[in-house]
FIPA-871604 format. One record per residue: residue in one letter; x, y, z of N, C-alpha, C in turn. Coordinates in steps of 0.2 Angstrom, whole numbers, plus 5000, padded with zeros to 4 digits. Example, Ala and Ser with C-alpha at 12.3 -4.5 7.8 and 13.67 -1.06 7.14 Angstrom:
% FIPA-871604
A506649725039506249785039506649845039 S506449895035506849955036506450005039 
***
This chain:
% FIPA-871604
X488750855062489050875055489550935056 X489250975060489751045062490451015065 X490450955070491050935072491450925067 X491150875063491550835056491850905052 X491450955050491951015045492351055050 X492151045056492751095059493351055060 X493250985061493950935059494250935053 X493850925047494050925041494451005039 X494351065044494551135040495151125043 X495151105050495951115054496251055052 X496150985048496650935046496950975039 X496451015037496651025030497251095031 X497051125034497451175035498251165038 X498451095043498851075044499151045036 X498850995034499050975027499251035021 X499051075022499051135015499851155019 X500051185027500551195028501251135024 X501151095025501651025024501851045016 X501051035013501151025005501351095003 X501351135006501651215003502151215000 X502751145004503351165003503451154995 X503251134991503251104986502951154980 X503451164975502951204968502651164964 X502351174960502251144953501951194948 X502151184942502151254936501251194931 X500951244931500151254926500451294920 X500851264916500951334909501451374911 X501251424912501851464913501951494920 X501151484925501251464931501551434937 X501751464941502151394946501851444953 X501551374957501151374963501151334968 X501151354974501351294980500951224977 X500851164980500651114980499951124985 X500151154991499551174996499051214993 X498851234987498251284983497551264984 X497651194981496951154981496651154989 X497051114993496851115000496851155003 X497151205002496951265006496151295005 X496051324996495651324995494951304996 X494951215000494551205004494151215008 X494551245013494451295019493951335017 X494051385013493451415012492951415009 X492951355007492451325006491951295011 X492151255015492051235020491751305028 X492051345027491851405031491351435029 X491251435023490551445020489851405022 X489951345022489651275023489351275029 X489751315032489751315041489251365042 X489451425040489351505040488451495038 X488351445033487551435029487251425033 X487351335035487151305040487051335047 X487551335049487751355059487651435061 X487951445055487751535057488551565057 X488651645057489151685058489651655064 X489351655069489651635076489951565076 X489751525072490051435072490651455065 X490451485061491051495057491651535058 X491651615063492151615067492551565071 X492251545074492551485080492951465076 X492751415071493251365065493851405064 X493751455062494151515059494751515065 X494651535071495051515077495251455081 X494951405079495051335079495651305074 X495551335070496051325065496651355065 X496451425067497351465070497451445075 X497351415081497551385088498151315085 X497651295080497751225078498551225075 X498651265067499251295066499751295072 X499551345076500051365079500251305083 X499951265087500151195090500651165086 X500451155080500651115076501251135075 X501351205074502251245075502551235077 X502251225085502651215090502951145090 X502651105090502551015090503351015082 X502951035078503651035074504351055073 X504351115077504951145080505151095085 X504851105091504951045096505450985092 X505150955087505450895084505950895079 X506050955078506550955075507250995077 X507251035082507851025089507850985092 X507550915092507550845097508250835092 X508950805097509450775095509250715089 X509650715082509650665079509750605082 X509450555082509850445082510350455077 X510850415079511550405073511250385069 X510750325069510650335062510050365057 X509850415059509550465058509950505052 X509850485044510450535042510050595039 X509350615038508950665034508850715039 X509150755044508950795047509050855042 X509450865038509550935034508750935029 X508550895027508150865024507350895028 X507550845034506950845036506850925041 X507150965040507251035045507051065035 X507051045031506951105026506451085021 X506051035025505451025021504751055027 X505151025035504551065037504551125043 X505251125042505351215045505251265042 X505351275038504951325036505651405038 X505351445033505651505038505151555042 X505451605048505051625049504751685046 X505051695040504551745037504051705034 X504051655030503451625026503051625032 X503351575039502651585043502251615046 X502751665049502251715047501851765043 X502051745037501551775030500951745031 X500851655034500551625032500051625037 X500251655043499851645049499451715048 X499751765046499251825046498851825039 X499151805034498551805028498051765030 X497951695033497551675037497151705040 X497251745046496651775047496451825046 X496851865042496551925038496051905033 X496151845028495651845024495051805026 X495351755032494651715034494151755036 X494251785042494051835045493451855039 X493851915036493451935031493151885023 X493151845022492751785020491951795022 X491951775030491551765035491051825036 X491351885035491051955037490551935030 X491051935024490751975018490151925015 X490151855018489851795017489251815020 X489251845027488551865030488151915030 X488551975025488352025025488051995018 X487951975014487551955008486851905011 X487451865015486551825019486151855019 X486551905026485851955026485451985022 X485652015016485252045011484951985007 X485051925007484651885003484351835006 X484551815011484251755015484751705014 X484251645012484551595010484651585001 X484151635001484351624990485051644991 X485251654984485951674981486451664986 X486751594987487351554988487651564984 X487651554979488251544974488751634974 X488151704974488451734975488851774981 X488751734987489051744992489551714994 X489551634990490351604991490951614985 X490551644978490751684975491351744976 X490651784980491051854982491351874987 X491251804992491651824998492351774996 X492351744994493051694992493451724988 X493251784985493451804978493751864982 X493551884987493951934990494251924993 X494351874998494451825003495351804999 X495151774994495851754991496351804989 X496051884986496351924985496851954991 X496551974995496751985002497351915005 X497251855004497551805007498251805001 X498251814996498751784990499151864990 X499051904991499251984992499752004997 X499251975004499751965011500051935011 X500151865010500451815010501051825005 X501051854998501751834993502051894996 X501651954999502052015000502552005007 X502351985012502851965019503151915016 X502951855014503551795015504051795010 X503951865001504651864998504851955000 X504551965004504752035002505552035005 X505852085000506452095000507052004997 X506651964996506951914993506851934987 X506351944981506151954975505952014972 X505952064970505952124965504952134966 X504752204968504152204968503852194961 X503852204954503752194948503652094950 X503952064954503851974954503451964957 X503452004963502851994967502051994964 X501952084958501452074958501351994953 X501851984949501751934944501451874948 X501651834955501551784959500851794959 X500651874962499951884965499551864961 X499651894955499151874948498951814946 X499551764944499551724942499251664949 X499251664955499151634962498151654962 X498251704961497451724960496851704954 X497351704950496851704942496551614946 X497251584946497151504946496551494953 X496851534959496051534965495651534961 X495451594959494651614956494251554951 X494851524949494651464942494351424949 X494751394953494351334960493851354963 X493951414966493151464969492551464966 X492651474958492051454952491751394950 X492551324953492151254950491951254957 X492051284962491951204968490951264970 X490951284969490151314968489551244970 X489751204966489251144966489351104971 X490051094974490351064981489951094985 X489751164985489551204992489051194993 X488551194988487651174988487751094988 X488151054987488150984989488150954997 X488551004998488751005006488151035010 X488151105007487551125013486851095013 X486751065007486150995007486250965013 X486750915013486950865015486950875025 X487450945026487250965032486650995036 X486251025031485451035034485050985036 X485250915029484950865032485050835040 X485750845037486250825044485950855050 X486050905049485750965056485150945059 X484450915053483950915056483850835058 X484150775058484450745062484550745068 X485250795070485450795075484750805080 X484650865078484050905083483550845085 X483350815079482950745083483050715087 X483850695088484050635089484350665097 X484250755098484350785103483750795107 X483150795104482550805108482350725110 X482350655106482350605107482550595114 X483250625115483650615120483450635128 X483350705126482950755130482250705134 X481950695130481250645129481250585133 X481750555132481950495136482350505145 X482550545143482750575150482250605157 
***
């Protein structure tokens, strides 16, 4: 099960990058398209962090930055490959997934600044409670976690494009909406880490069966 979420964290985190490029307006709100699936992530870092422990949750965390950056590289790479003549959307295709290099760098360091600390503050509540109160630990550490990611992230990739007075407005508004996913996806987390304990205690059988036969 731990293979399957650390797949699923680094597919989603390539797909959150793609879908960024795109806004869409909640009211009076306008937000990347990449929100929800990024949101994911740390969901799933939690999932992992419950189940596998601090040390498998990290990994992912850097599993995941290796992975971006590959994935940089590979699309750069392919998009200074010479057009075929009749290739006519290079303009297109250069400004959907290039990116500039200030967003990605916003994107790469809000990254591991918030993951990172997600995973601390995740496990420093563990510790004080054990396995009770999940809900207040993927609560409290996603809650900070986003604070940190939507702060670093709108501050480097518009600074100097947009008036600080717009920046806090993006933060807040980027924020309010995280906090509203982090509160519904709660029942996701205990659904998952059911599902992976079962999982887990599976594997270990089906690892000593192994052993056994051996």
């Amino acid at each position: 099960m731990l293979f399957y979420l650390t797949a699923l964290f680094s597919g989603l985190l390539v797909v959150s990058n793609i879908l960024g490029v795109k806004l869409f307006a909640v009211g009076d709100f306008m937000l990347p398209a990449a929100v929800i699936v990024y949101m994911a992530t740390f969901l799933i870092t939690d999932v992992i962090g419950e189940v596998y422990g601090k040390k498998n949750a990290r990994r992912t965390v850097q599993a995941g930055f290796f992975t971006q950056v590959v994935v940089l590289f590979f699309i750069y790479l392919a998009i200074e490959l010479p057009p075929a003549p009749a290739f006519t959307m290079q303009a297109e295709y250069e400004m959907i997934l290039g990116g500039s290099f200030q967003v990605i760098v916003a994107s790469l360091v809000s990254y591991m600044v918030s993951q990172h600390l997600d995973v601390s503050i995740f496990h420093k509540l563990k510790t004080r409670h054990g396995t009770r109160k999940l809900w207040l630990r993927n609560n409290a550490s996603s809650g900070v976690a986003q604070l940190a990611d939507t702060g670093i992230f709108i501050t480097i990739a518009f600074w100097g494009a947009v008036p600080v007075s717009a920046m806090f407005g993006m933060i807040l508004a980027q924020y309010v909406v995280k906090m509203i996913i982090v509160l519904l996806d709660t029942p996701i987390v205990y659904l998952l880490v059911k599902i992976a304990r079962s999982r887990n205690w599976d594997d270990d059988n089906d690892y000593g069966e192994a052993r056994m036969s051996v």
